[in-house]
Backbone as CSV, one residue per row, in Angstrom:
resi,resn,N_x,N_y,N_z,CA_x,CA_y,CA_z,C_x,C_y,C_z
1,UNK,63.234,63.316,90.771,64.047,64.307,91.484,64.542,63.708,92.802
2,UNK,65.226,63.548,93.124,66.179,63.520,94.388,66.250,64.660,95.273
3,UNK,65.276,63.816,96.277,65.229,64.683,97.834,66.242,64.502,98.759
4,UNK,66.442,65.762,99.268,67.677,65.688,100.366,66.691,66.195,101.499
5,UNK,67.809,66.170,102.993,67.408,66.458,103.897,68.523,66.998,104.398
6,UNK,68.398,67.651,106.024,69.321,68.088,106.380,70.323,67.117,107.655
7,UNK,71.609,66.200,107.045,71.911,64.891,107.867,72.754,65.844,109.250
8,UNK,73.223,66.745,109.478,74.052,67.664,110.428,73.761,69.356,110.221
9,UNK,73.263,69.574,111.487,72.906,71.606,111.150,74.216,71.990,111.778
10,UNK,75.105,71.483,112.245,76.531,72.313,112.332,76.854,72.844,111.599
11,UNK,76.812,74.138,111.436,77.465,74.813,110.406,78.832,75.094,110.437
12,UNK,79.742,74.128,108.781,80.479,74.704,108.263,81.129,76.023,107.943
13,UNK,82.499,76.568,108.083,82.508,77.782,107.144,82.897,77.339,105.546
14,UNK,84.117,75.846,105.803,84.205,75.072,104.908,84.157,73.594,105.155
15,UNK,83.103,73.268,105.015,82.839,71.447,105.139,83.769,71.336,104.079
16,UNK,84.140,69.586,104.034,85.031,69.113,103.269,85.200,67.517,103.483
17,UNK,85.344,66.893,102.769,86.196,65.210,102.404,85.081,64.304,103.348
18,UNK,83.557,64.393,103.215,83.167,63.221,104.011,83.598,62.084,103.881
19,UNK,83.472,60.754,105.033,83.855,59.880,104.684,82.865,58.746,105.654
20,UNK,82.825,57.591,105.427,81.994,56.521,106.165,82.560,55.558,105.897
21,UNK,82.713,55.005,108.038,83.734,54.072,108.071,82.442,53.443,109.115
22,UNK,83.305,52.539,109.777,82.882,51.571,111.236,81.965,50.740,111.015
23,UNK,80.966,50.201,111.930,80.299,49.275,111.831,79.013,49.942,110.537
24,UNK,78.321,48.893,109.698,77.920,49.357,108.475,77.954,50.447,107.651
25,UNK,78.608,51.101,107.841,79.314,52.366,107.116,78.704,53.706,107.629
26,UNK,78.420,53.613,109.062,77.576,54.771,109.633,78.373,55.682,110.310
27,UNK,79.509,55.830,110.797,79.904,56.583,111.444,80.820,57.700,110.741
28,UNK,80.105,58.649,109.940,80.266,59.482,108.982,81.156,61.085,109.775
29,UNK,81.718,60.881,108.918,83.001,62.073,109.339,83.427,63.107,108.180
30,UNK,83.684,64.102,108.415,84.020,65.039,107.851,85.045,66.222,108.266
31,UNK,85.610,67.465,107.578,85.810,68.660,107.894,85.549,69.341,107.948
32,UNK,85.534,70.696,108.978,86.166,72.427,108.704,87.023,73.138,108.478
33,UNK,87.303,72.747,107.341,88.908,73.114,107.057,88.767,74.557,108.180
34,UNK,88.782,75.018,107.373,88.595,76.442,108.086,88.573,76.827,109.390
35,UNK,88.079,76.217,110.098,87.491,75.944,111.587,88.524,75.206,112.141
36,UNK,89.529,74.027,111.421,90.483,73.272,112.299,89.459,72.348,113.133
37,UNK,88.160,72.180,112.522,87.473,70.964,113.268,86.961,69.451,112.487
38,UNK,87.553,68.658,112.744,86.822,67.477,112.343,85.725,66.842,113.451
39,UNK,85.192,66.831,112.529,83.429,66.369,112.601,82.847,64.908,112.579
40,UNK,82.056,64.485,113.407,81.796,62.868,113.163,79.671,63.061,113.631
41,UNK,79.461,61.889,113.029,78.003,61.853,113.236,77.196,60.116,113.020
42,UNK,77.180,59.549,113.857,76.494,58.315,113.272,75.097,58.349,112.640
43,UNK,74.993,57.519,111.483,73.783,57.910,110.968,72.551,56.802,111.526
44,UNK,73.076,55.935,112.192,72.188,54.761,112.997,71.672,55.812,114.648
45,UNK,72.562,56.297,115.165,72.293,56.457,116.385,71.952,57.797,116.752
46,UNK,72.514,59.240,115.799,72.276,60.125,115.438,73.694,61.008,117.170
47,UNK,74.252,60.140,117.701,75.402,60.769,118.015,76.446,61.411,117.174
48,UNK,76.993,62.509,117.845,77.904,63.225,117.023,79.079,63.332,118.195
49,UNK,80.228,64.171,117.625,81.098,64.025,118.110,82.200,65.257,117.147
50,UNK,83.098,66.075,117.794,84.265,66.313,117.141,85.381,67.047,117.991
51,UNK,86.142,67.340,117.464,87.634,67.714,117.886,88.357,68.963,117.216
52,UNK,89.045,69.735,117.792,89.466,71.241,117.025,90.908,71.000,116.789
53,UNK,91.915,70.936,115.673,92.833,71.228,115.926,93.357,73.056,115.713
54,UNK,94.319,73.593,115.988,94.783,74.957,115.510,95.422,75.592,114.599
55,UNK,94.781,74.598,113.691,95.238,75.076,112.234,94.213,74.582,111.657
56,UNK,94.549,74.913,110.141,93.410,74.251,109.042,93.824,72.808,109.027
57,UNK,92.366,71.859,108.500,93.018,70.574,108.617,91.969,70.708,106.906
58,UNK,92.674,70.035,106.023,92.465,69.985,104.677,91.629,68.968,104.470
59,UNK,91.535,67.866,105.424,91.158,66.634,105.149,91.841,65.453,106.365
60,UNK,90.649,64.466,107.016,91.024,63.734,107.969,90.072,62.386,107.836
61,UNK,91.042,61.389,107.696,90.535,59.771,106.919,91.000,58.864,108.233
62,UNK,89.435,57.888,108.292,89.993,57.390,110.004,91.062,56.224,109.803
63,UNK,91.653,55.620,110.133,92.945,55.090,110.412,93.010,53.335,110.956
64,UNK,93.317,52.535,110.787,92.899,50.718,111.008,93.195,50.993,112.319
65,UNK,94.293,51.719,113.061,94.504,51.413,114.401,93.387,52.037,115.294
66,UNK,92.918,53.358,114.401,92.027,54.728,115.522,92.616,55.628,115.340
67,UNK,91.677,56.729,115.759,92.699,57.905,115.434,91.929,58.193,113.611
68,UNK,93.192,59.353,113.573,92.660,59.634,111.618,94.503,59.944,111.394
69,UNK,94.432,60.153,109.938,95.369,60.949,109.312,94.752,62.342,108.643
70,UNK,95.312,62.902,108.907,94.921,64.362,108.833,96.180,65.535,108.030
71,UNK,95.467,66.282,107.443,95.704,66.898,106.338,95.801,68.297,107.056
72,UNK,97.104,68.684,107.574,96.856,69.858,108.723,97.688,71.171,107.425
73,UNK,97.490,72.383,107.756,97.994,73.143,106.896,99.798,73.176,106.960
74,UNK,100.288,73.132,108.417,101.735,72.540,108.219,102.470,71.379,107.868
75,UNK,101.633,70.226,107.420,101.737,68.819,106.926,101.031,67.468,107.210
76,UNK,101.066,66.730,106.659,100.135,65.653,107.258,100.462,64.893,107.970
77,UNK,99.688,64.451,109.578,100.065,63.933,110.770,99.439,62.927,110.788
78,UNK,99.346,62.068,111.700,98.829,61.484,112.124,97.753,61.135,113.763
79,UNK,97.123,60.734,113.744,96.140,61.555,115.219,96.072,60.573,115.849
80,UNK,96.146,59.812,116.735,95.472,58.257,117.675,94.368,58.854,118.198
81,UNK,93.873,57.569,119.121,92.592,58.177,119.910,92.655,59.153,120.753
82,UNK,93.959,58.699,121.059,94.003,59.864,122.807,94.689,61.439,122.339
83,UNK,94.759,61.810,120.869,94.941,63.274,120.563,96.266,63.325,120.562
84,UNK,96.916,62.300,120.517,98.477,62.116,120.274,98.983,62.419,118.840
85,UNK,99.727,63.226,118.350,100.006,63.718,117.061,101.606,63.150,116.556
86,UNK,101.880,62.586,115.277,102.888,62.364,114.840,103.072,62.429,113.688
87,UNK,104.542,63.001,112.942,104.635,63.328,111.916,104.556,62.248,110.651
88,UNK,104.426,62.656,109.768,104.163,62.085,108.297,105.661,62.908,107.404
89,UNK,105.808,62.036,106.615,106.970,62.558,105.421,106.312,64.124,105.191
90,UNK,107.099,65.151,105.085,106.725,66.172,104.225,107.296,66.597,103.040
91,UNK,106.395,67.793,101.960,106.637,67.636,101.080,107.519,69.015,100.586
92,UNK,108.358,68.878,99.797,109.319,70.143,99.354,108.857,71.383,99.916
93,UNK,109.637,72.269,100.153,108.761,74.085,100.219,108.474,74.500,99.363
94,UNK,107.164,75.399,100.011,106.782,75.760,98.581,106.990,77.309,98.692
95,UNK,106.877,77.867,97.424,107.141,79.458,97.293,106.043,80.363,97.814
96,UNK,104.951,79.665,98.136,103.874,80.584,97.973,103.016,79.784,99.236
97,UNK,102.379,80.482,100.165,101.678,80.044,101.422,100.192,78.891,100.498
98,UNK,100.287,77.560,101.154,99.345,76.494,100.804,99.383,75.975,101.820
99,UNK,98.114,74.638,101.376,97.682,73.760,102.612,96.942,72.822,101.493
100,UNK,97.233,71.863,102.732,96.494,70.471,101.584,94.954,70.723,101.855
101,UNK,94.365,69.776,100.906,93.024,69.750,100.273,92.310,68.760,100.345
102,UNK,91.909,67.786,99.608,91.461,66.547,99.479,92.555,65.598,99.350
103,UNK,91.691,64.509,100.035,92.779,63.202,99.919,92.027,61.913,100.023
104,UNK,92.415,60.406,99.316,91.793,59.584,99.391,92.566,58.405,99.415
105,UNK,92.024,56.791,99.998,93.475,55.827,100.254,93.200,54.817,98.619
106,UNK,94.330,54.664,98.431,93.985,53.510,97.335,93.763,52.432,97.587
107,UNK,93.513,51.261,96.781,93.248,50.454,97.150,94.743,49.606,97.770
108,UNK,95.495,49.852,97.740,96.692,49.676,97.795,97.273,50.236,99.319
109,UNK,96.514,51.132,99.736,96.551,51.441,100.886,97.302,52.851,101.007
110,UNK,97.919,53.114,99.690,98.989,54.483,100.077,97.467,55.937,99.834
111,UNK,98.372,56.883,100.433,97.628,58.287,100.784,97.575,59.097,99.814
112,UNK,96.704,59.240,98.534,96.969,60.131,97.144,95.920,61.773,98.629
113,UNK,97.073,62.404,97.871,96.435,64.088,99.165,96.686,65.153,98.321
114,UNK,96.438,65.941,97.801,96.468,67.311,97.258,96.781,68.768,97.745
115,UNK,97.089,69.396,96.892,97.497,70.905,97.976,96.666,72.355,97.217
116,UNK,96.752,73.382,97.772,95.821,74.541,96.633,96.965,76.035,97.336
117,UNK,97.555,76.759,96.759,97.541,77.866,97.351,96.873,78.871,97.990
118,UNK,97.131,79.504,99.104,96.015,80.437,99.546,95.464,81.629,98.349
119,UNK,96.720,82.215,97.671,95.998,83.015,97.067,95.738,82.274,95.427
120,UNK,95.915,81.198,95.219,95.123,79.870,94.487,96.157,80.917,92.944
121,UNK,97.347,80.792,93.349,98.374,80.859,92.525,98.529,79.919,91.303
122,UNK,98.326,80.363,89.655,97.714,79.192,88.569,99.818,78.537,88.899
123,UNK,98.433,77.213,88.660,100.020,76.091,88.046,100.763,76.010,89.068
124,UNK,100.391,76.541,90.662,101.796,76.317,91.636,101.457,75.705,92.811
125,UNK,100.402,74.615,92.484,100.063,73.205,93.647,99.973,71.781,92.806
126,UNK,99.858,70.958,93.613,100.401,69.390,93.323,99.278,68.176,93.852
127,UNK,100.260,67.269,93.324,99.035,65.788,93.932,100.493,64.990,94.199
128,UNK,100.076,64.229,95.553,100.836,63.733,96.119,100.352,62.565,96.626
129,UNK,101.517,61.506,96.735,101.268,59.916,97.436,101.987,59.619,98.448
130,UNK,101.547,59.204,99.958,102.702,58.920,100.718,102.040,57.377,100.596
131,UNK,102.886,56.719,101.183,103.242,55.054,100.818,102.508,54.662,101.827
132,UNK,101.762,53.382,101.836,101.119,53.036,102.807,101.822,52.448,104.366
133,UNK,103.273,52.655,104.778,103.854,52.544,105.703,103.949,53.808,105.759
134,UNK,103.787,55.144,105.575,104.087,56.151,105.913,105.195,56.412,105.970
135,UNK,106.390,55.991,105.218,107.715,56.651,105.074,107.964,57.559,103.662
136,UNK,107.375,57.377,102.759,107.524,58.200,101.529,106.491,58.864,101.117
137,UNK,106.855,60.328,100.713,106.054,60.949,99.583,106.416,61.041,98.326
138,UNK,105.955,61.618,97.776,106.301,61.405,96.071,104.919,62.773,95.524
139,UNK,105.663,63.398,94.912,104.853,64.134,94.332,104.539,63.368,92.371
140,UNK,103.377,63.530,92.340,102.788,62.442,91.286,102.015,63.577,90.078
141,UNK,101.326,64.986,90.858,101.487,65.614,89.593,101.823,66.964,89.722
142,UNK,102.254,67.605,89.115,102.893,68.847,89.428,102.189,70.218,88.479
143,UNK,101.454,71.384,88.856,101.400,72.497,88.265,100.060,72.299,87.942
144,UNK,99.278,72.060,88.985,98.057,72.006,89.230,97.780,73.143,90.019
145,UNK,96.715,74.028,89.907,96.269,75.316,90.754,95.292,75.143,91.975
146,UNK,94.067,74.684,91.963,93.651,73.758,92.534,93.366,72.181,93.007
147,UNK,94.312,71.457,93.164,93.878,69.694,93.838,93.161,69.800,94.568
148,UNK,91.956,69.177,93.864,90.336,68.546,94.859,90.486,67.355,94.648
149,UNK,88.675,67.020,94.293,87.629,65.735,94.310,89.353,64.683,93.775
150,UNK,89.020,63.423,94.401,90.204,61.957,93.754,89.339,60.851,93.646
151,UNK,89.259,59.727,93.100,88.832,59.036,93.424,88.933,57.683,92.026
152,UNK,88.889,56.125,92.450,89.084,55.285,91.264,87.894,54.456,90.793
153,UNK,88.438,54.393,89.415,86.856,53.654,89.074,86.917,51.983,89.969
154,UNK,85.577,51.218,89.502,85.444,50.444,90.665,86.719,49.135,90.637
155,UNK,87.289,48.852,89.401,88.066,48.230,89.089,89.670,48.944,89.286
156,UNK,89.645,49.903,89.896,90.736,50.227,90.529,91.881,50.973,89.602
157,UNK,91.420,50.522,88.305,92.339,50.898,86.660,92.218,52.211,86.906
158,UNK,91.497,53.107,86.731,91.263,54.298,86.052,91.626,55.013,87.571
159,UNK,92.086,56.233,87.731,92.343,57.414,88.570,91.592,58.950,88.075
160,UNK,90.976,59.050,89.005,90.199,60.789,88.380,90.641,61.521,89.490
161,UNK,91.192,62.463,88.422,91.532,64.080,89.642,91.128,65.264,89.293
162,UNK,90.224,66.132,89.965,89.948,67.394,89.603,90.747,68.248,90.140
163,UNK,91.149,69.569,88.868,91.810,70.584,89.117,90.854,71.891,88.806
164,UNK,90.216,72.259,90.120,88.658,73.131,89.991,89.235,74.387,89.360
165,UNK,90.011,74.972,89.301,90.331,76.422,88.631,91.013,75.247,86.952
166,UNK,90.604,74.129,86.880,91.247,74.134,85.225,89.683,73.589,84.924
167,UNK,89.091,73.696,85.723,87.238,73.499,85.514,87.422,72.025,84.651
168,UNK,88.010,70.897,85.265,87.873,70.016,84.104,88.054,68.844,85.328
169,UNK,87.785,67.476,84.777,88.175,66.075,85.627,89.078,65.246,84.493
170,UNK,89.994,65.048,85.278,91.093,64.359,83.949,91.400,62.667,84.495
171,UNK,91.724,61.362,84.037,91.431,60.436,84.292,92.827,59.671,83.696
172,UNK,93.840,58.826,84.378,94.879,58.294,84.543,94.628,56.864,84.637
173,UNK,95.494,55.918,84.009,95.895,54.749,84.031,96.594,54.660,85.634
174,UNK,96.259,53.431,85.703,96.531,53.331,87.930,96.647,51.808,87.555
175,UNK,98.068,51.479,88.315,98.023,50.034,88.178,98.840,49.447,89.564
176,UNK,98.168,50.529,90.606,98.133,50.025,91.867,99.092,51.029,92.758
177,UNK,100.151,51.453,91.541,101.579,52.528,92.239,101.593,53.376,91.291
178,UNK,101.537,53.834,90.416,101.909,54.774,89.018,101.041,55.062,88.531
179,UNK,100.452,56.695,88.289,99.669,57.061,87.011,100.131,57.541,86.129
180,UNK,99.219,57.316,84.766,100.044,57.678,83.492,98.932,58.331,82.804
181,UNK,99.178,58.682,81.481,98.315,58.456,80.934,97.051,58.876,80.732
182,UNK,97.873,60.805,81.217,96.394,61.295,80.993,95.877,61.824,80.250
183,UNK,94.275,61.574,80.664,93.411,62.442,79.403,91.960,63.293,79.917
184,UNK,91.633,63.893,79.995,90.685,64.658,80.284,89.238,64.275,79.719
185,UNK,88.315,63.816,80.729,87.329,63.476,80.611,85.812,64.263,80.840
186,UNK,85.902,64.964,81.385,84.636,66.102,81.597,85.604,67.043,81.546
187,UNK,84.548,68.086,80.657,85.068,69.461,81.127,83.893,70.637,81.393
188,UNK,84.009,71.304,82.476,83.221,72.294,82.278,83.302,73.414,82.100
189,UNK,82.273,74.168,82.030,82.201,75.562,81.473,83.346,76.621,82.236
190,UNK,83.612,77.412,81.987,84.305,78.690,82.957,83.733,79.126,83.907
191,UNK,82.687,79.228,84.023,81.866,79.239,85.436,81.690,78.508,86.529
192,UNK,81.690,77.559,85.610,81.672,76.044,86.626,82.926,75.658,87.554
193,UNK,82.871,75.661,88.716,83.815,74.663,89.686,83.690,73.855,89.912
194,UNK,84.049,72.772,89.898,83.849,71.370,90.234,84.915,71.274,91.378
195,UNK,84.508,70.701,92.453,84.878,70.738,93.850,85.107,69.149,93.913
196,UNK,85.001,68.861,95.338,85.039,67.169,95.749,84.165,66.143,95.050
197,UNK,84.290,65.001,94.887,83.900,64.011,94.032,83.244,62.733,95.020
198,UNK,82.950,61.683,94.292,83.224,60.208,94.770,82.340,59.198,93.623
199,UNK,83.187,57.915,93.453,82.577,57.448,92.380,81.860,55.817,92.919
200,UNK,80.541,55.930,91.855,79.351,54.971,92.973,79.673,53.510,92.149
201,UNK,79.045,52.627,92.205,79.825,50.991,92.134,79.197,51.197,90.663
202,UNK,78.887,51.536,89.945,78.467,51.659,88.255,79.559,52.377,87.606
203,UNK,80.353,53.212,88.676,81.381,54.329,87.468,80.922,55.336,87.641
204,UNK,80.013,55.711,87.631,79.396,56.796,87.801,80.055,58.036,88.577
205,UNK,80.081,59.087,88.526,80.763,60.025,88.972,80.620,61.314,89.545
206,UNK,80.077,61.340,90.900,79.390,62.357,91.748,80.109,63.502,92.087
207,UNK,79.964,64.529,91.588,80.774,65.815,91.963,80.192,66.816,91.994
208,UNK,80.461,67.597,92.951,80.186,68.874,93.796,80.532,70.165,93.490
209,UNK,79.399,70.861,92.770,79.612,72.553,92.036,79.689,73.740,93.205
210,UNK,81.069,73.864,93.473,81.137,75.106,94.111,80.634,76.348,93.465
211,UNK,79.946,76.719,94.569,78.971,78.129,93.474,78.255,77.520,92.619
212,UNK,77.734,76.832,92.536,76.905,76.018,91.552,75.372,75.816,92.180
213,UNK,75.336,75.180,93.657,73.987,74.471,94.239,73.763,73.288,93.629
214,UNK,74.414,72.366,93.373,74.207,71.502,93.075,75.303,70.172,93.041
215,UNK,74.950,68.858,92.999,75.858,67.835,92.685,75.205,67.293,91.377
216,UNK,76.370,67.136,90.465,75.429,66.452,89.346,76.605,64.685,88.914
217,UNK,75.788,63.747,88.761,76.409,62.397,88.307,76.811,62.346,86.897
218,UNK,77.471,61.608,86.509,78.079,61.741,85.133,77.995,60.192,85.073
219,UNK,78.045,59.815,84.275,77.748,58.080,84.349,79.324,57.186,83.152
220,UNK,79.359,56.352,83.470,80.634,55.873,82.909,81.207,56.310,81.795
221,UNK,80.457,57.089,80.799,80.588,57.889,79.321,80.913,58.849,79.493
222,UNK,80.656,59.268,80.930,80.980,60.391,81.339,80.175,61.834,80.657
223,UNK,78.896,61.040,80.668,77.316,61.762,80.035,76.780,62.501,81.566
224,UNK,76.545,63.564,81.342,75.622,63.933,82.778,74.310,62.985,82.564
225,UNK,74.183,63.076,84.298,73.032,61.788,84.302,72.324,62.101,85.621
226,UNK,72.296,62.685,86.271,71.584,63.383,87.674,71.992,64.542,87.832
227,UNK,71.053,64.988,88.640,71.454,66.773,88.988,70.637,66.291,90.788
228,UNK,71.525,66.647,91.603,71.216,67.044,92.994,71.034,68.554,93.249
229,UNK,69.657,69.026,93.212,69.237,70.881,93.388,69.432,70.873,94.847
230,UNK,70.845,71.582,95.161,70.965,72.555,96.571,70.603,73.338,97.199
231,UNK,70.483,73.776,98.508,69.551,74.917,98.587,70.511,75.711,99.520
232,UNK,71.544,75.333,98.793,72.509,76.464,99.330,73.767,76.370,98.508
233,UNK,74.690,77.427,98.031,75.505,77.947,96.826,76.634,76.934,96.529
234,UNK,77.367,76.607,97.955,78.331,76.032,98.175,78.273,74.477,98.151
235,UNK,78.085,73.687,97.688,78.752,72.012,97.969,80.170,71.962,97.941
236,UNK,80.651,70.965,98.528,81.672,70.768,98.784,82.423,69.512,98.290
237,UNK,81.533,68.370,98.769,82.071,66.818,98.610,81.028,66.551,98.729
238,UNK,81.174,64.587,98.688,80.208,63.859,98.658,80.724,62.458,98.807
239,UNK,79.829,61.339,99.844,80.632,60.297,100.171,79.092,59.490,99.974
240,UNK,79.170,58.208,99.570,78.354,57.338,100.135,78.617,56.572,101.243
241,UNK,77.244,55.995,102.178,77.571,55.657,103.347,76.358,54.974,103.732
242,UNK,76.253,54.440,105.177,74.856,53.547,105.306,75.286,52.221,104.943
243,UNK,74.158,51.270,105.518,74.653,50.055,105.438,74.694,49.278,103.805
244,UNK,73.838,49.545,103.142,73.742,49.401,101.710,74.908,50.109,100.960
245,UNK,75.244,51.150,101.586,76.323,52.178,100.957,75.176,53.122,99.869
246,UNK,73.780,52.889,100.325,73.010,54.031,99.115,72.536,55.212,99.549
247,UNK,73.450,55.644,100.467,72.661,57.167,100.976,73.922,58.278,100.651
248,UNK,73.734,59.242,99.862,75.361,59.868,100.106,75.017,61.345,100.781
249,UNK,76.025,61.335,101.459,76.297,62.720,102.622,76.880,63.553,101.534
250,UNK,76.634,64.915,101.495,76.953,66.174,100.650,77.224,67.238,102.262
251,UNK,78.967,67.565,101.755,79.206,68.743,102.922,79.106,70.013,101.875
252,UNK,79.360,71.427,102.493,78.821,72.190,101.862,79.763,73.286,102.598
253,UNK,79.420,74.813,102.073,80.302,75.775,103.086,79.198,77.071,103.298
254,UNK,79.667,77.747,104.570,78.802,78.600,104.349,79.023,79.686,103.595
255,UNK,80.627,80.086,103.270,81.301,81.261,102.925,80.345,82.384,102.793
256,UNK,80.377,82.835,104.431,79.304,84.288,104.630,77.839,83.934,103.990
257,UNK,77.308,83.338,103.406,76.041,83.044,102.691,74.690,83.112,103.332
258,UNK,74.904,82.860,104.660,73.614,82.821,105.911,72.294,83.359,105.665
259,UNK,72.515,84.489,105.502,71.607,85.476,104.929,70.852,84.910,103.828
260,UNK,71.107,84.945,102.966,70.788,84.168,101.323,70.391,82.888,101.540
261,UNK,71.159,82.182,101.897,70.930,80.404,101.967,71.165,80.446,103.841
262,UNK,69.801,79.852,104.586,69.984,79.912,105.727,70.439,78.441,106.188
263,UNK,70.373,77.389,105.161,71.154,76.043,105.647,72.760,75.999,104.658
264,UNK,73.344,77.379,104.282,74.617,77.196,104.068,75.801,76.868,105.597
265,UNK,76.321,76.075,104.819,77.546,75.417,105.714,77.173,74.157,106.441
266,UNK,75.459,73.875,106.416,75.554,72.251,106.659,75.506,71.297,106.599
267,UNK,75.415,69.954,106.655,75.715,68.740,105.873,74.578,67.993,105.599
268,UNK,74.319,67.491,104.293,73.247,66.615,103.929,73.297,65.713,103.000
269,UNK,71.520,64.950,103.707,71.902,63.319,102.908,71.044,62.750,101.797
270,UNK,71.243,62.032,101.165,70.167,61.599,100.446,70.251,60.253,99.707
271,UNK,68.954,59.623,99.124,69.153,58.422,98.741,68.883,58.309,97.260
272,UNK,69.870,58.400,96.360,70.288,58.724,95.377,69.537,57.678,94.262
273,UNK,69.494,56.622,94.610,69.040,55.346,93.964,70.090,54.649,93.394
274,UNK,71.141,54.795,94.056,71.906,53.901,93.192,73.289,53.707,94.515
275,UNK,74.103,53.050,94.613,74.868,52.442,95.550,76.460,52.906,95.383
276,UNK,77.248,53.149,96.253,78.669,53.483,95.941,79.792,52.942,96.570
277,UNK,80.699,52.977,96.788,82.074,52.257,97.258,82.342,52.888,98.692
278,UNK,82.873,52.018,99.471,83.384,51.633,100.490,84.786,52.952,100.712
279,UNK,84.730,53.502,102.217,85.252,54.870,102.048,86.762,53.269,102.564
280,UNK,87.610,54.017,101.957,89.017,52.986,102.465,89.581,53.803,103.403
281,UNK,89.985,53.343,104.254,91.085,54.119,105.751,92.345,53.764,105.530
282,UNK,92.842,54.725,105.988,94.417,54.450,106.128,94.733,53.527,106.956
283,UNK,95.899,52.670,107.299,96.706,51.853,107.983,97.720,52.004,108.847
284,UNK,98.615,53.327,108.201,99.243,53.630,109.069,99.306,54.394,110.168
């Protein structure tokens, strides 16, 4: 069984998109969507740190210069150190009030980012790529209800995207700029949400049961193969991090839950036994 602990008691209303960057992969970051706060915490020194913006931020990935790119509910910006904000390509209007979601860099360096409607309208959100100079977007899949968890196998070929209201993870040919080629690889039950993801240096495939309490691994067959028991309703995501890269951070939400689960909405870690990939930052 796999013990967790509690790595941040800040409570979330919605944690979201951890990530681990900087010197040995410790300086672990995350969201509130909800809150408009991104979150930071070293796991060597046990400093923390964060910043509010005034809106929802969907998702915020730190950046080669400093700073992050950030996933704000009016479009995705860009942040420097000193809180300086600049625009990013945006993407068509949409009919119906949304905000982006998860997002992750390829190896290639461009920005795959996702969107969900507020009132999570079927078939009327997307998955999107801006270019790793930050001049283009491109919408890549279209008539998706929820865009979450992203992430590539370790050889960079394969692309997985979850669409949590189609309760399934579907998996694309990636040959650095273009996916094709899809086919649906897990599916779960109608009950089941499958939320944020991340995949560990075996293939393996860590994802996060909203309303569930749990993270469970799926292994290159895409066989369940671990179960992480939560002790609170909500998970969110999941990143590996640490200098080995074998500890992974699980964010979580509280959505009102306090009562019931008294560590809903905060972030935790654990050492899984097995090792995962390198969070990639943006460039531009």
């Amino acid at each position: 069984m796999i013990s967790l602990e509690v790595f941040d008691d800040r409570r979330c209303w919605l944690g979201e998109g951890p990530t681990a960057t900087g010197i040995n992969n410790n300086q672990v970051q995350w969201v509130d969507i909800l809150n408009g706060k991104v979150l930071t915490k070293n796991i060597e020194t046990n400093q923390t740190s964060e910043y509010k913006m005034n809106e929802h931020v969907g998702f915020a990935i730190p950046r080669t210069t400093g700073g992050d790119v950030l996933g704000t509910a009016n479009g995705p910006v860009l942040r420097d150190v000193e809180g300086n904000i600049s625009g990013l390509p945006k993407r068509e209007s949409d009919k119906h009030k949304s905000r982006w979601n998860d997002a992750k860099v390829s190896y290639t360096g461009d920005l795959f980012l996702g969107t969900l409607t507020y009132d999570l309208v079927p078939k009327a959100s997307g998955l999107y790529r801006i270019s790793q100079d930050g001049q283009e977007i491109k919408k890549i899949i279209s008539e998706a209800t929820l865009a979450n968890g992203i992430d590539w196998s370790v050889d960079n070929q394969t692309f997985y995207f979850i669409d949590s209201l189609e309760h399934c993870v579907d998996a694309f040919s990636y040959d650095g700029k273009e996916i094709s080629d899809r086919r649906t690889v897990i599916k779960f039950n109608e009950n089941e949400i499958p939320d944020g993801m991340c995949v560990d240096n075996e293939d393996g495939l860590w994802i996060a049961l909203w309303d569930g309490s749990e993270v469970r691994r799926y292994d290159e067959k895409y066989k369940l193969s671990e179960r992480i028991e939560m002790p609170v309703s909500y998970s969110t995501s999941c990143a590996f991090a640490g200098t080995e890269l074998d500890q992974l951070v699980i964010t979580t939400a509280h959505n009102n839950e306090m009562a019931k689960h008294p560590q809903s909405g905060m972030t935790f870690i654990c050492n899984p036994g097995i090792k995962g990939k390198k969070t990639k930052i943006f460039e531009g």
